[in-house]
C-alpha positions in Angstrom: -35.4 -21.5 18.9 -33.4 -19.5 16.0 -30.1 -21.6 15.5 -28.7 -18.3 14.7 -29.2 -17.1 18.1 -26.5 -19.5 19.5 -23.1 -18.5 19.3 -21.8 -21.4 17.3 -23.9 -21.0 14.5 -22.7 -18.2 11.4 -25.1 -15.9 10.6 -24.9 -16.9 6.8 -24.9 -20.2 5.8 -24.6 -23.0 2.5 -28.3 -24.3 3.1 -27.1 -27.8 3.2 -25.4 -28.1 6.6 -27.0 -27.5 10.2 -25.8 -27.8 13.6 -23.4 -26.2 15.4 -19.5 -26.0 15.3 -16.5 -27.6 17.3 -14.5 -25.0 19.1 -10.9 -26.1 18.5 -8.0 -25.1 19.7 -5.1 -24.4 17.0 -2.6 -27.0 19.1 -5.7 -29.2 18.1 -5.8 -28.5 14.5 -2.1 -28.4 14.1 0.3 -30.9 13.4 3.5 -28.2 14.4 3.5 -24.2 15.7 6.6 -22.8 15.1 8.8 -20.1 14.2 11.9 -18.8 12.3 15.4 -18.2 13.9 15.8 -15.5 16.9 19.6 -15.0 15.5 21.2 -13.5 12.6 22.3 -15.5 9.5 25.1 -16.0 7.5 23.7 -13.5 4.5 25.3 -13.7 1.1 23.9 -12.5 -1.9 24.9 -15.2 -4.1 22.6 -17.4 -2.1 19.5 -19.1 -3.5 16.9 -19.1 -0.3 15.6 -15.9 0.8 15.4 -15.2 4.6 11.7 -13.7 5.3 10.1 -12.2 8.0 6.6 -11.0 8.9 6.5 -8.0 6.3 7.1 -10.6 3.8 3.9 -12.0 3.8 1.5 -10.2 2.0 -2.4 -11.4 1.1 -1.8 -15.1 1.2 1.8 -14.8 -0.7 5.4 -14.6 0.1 6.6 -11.5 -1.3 9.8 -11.0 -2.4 11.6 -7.5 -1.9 14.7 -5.8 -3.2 15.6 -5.5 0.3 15.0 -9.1 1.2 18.5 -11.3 2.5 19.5 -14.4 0.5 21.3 -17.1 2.4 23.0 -20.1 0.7 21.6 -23.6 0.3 24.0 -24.8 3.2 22.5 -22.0 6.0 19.1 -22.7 5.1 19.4 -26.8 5.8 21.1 -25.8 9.3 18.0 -23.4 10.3 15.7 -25.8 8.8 12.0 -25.8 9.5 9.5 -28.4 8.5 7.3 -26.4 6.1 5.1 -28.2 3.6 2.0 -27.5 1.6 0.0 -28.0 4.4 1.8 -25.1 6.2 0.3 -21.2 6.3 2.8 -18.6 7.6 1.7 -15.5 10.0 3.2 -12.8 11.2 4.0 -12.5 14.6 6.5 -9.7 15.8 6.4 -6.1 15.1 3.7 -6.7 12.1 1.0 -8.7 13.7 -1.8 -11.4 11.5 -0.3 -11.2 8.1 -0.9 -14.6 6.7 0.5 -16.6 3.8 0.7 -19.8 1.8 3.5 -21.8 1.6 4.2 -23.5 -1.5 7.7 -24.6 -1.6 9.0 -21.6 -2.1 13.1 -21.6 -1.1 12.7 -19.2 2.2 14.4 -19.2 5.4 12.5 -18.0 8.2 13.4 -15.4 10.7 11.8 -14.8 14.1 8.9 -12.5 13.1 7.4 -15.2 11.1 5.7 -18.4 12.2 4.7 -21.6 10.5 1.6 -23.6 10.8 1.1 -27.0 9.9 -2.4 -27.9 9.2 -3.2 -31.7 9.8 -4.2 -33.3 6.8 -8.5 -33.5 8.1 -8.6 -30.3 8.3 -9.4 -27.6 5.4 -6.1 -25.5 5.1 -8.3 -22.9 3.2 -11.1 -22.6 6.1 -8.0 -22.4 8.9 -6.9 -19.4 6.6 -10.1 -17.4 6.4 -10.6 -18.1 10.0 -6.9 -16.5 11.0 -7.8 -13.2 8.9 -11.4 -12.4 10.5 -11.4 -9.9 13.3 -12.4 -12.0 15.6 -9.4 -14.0 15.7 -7.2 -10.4 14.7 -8.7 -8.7 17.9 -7.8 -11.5 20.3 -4.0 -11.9 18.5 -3.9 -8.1 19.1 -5.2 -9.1 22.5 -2.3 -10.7 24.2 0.3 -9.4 22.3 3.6 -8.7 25.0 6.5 -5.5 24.8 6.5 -2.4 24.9 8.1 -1.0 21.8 8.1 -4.0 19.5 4.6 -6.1 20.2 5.1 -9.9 20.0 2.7 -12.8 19.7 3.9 -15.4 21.3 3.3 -18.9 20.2 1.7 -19.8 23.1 -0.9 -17.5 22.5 -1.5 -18.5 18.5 -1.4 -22.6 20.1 -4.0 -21.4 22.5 -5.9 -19.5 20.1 -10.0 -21.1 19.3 -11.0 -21.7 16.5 -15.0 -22.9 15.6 -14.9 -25.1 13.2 -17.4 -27.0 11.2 -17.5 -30.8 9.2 -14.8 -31.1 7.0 -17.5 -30.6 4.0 -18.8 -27.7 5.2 -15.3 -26.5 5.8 -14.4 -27.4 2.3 -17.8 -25.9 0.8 -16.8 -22.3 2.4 -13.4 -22.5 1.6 -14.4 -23.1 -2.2 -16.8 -20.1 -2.7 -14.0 -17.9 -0.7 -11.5 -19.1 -3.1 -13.8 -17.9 -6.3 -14.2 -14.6 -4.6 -10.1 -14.7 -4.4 -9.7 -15.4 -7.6 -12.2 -12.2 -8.9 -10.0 -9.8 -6.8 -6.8 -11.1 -8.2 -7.9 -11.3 -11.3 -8.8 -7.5 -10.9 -5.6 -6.7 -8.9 -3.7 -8.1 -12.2 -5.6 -5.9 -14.5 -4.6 -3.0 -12.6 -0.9 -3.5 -12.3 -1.1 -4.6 -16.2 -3.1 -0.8 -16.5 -0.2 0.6 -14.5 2.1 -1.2 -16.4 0.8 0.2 -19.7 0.7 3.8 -18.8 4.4 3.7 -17.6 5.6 2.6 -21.2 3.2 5.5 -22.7 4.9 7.8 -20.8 8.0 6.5 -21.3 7.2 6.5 -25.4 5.2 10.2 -24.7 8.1 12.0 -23.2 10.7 10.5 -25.0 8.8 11.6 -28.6 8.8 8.0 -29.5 4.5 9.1 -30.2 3.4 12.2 -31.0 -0.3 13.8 -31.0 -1.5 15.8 -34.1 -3.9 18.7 -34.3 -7.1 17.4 -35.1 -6.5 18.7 -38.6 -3.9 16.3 -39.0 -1.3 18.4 -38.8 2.3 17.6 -36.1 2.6 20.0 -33.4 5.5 22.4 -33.1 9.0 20.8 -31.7 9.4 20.5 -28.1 11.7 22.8 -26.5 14.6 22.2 -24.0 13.3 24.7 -20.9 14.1 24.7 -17.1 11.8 24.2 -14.9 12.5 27.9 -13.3 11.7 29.0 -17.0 8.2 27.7 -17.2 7.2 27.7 -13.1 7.5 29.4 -9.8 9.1 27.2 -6.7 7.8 28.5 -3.8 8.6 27.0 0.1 6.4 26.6 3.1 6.4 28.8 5.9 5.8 27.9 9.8 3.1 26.6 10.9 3.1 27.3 15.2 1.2 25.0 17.1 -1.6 26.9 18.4 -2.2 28.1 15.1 -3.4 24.6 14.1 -6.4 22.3 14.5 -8.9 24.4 12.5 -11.4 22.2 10.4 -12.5 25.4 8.0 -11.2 27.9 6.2 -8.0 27.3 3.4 -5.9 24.1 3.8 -2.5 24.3 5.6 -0.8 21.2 4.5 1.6 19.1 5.8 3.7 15.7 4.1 1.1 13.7 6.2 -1.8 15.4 4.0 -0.9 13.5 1.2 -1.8 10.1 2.5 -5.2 10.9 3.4 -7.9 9.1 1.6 -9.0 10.4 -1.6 -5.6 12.8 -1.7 -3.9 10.1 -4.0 -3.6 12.8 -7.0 -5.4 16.1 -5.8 -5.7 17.5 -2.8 -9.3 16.9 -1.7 -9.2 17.3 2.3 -6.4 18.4 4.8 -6.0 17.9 8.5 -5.9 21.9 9.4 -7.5 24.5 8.1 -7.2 28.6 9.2 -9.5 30.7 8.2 -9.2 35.3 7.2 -8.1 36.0 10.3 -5.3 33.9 10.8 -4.6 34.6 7.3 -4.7 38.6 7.9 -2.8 38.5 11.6 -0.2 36.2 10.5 0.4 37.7 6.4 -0.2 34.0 4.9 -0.2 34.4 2.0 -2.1 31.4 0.4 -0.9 30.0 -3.5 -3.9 30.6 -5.4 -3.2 28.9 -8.7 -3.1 24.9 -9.5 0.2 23.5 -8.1 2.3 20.9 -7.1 3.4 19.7 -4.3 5.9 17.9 -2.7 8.1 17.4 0.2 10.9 18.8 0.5 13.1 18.0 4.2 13.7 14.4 5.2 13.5 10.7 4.3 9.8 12.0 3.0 11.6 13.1 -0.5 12.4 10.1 -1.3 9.0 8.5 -1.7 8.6 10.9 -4.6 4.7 11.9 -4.0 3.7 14.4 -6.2 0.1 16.0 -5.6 -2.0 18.7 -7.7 -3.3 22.2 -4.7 -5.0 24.9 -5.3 -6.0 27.8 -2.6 -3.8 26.5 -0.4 -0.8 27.2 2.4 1.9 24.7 2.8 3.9 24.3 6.0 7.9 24.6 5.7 8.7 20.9 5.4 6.8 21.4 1.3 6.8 23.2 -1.5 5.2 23.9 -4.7 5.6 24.6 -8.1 3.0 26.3 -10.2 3.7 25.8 -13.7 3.0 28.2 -16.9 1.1 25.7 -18.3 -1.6 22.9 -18.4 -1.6 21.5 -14.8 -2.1 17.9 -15.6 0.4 17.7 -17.8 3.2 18.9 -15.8 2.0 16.3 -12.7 2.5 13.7 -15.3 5.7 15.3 -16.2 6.9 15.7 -12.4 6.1 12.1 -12.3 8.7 10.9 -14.6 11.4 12.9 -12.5 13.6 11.7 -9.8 13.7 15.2 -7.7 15.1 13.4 -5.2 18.5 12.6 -6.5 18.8 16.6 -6.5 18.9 16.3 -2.9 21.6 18.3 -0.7 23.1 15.7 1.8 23.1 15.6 5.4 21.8 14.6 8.8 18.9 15.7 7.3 18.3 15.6 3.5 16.7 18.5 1.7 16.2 20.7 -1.2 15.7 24.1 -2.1 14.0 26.0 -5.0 18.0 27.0 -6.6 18.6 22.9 -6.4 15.4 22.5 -8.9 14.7 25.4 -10.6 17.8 24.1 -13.4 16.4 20.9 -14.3 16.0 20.9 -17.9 12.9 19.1 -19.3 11.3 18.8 -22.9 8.6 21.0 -23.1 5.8 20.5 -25.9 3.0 23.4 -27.3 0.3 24.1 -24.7 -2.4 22.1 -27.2 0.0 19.5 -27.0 0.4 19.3 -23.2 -3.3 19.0 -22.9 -3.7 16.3 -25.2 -1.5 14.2 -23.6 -2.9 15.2 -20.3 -6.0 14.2 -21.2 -4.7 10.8 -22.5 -3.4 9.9 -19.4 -5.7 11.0 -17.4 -8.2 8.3 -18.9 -5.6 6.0 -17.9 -6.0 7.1 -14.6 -9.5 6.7 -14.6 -9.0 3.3 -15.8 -6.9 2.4 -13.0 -9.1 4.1 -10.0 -12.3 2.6 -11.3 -10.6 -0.8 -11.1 -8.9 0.2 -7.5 -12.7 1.1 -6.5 -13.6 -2.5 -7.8 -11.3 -4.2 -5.9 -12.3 -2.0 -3.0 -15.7 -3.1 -2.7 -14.8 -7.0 -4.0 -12.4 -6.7 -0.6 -15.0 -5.1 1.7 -17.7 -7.5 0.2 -15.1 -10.6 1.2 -14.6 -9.3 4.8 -18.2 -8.5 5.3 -19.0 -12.3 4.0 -15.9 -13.0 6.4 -17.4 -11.5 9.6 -21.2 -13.6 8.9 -19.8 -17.2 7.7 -17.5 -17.6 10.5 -18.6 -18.0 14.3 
């Protein structure tokens, strides 16, 4: 009989160990299940211990936002919890299964995040693998409770099963998912130190602390104080009527939305409606040829400051574009560097119209110029995606190896 057939045997496995696993409860596996406070603390922000919740727990760390309370020392003693380096935290209300270490960091924890503490015979490493693969995901997602906020209740995560192997073998995975860890963040590192670098060569670039030459050695011409309506054309979306929309051919009519689709990270790529000559001829679109950029342009969506490059394209009356007199690449670098939305009118609803950005001044360098430094930061951006698709596939290749080492 093929041991694999048997439901407490992984599919992939260390050659060294047989047999199948326990099936343990996490009440069984736990010395404590827990959770933060369900009230609201004394904040101050002279404190020195940060009160967390679920979104604060990020691939195995505790992350730290500027948004994120402090509390003082005093508040955090009288809502104390027994966390320890035996302890892995996991979201539980509103953000379900995100999972992180502890490791005596100063937090306070709020409702949303639960604590637990992993007895001492058991591997704290294997417990945390097992909590991430979708297996135990689906069945947290489950028996979640509520309607508009979900909860996961700690009866549920106490009640949860967990197969579990010998503490060696336990150990064994653990270890070879640790190295695989340690590749992604080492890669995750070099990308945020590539990031890192191209923000101070821009800063450097468009503050003419460097300069290209001509290849002849030679400087280019000064740059020139312009405004953007000088050297490019604002143009605002129109409506787009319901019944109008839903077509998968023809020219893109974007929305804010588009710009969060896979592979739209820079340039437009694919769109979630399309209309095609007739729509175009019955309605008089009229469709922005040229390479563009755009941006949102109503709403809390202007303050996330994404900037992407269209072409052949409609945009519906929450956008707009700019086409620039000039090499495309460099001005998306340039619009990068600019805050457009502290040009924002106030309201109920914040917005901006083409007479609200056409008077920003910028520093405009020689065509030759622009596309030099285009082209230098554009292999800086290729840099950065090929690691992204690195870490991609390390990540898929870990859940994959996830899904077949676990039962």
């Amino acid at each position: 009989m093929n041991d694999k057939l048997n439901k407490n045997i992984p599919q992939l496995r260390f050659p060294e160990f047989d047999g199948e696993w326990d099936i343990k409860t996490l009440d069984q596996i736990t010395t404590r299940i827990g959770d933060g406070i369900h009230s609201t603390p004394e904040y101050n922000d002279n404190g020195n211990y940060y009160f967390i919740n679920g979104n604060n727990l990020v691939d195995g760390k505790i992350e730290i936002f500027e948004t994120t309370k402090k509390v003082e020392e005093s508040e955090a003693i009288k809502h104390n919890r027994e966390l320890s380096d035996r302890t892995i935290l996991l979201s539980i209300n509103g953000t379900i299964g995100n999972l992180a270490f502890y490791t005596n960091e100063k937090v306070m924890l709020g409702k949303s995040a639960a604590y637990l503490n992993i007895r001492n015979e058991v591997d704290k490493e294997f417990i945390y693998n097992s909590l991430k693969i979708s297996k135990t995901q689906n069945f947290f997602f489950s028996e979640l409770t509520g309607s508009t906020i979900k909860n996961l209740s700690l009866k549920t995560i106490r009640e949860t099963k967990i197969p579990i192997p010998t503490p060696a073998e336990q150990t064994r995975i653990a270890t070879f998912l640790s190295a695989v860890d340690k590749r992604i963040n080492l890669l995750q590192k070099k990308k945020a130190q590539l990031e890192q670098y191209k923000k101070g060569v821009m800063h450097k670039l468009f503050s003419q602390t460097i300069r290209f030459k001509y290849d002849n050695g030679n400087n280019f011409p000064d740059w020139e104080e312009k405004m953007l309506g000088e050297v490019g054309i604002f143009i605002s979306g129109i409506g787009f009527a319901n019944i109008e929309q839903g077509g998968q051919t023809g020219i893109p009519f974007l929305k804010v939305s588009d710009m969060n689709l896979v592979g739209n990270n820079k340039k437009i790529t694919v769109a979630n409606n399309y209309v095609n000559i007739e729509q175009i001829e019955r309605l008089k679109y009229k469709p922005i040829l040229e390479d563009s950029i755009i941006f949102a342009k109503v709403g809390a969506a202007i303050f996330l400051e994404r900037k992407r490059i269209a072409s052949n394209f409609l945009i519906d009356n929450n956008m707009m574009s700019y086409t620039p007199k000039g090499e495309i690449k460099f001005f998306k670098h340039l619009f990068d560097t600019l805050r457009l939305s502290k040009f924002a009118q106030v309201g109920a609803l914040p917005s901006y119209n083409a007479s609200d950005l056409k008077t920003i001044k910028i520093r405009l360098p020689s065509k030759p110029e622009q596309q030099k430094i285009a082209k230098f930061l554009s292999s800086i951006d290729k840099s950065i995606e090929n690691v992204g698709k690195q870490i991609e596939a390390s990540q898929e290749w870990k859940k994959g190896l996830l899904q077949k080492m676990f039962v």
